[in-house]
N, C-alpha and C positions, 0 to 999 in steps of 0.2 A: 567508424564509430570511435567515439573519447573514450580514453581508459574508466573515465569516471561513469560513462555512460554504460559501459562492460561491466562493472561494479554494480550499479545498481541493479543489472537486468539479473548479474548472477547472484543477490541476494532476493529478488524478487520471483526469479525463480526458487530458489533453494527454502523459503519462507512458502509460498504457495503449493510446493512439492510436501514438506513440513506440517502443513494444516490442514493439508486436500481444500484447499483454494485455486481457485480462476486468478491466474497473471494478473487479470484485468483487474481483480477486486482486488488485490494488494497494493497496484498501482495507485486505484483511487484510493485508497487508504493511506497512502504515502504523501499522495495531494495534498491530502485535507492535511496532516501534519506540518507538509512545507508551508503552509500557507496560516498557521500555528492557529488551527481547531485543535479547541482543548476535549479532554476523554470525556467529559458530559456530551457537549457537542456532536459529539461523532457517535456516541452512544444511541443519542435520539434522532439523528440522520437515518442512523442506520437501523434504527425501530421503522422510519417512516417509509425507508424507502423498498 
């Protein structure tokens, strides 16, 4: 595993432990950012889904 990839898992851990979130929903929240959905976006994504 890359350092950066040990990075992201221990913020994505540490943020999901943080919120009482699923790994998994941080991850796809992380997604949507890299792939630059703006906070309206992801607001109503996330009303829909």
């Amino acid at each position: 595993m890359s350092t950066q990839t040990e990075t992201t898992q221990s913020y994505v851990s540490k943020i999901a432990g943080e919120l009482h979130l699923m790994a998994a929903q941080v991850r796809s929240t992380i997604s949507l950012i890299e792939e630059a959905a703006t906070v309206p976006f992801i607001a109503r994504y996330r009303k829909e889904a």
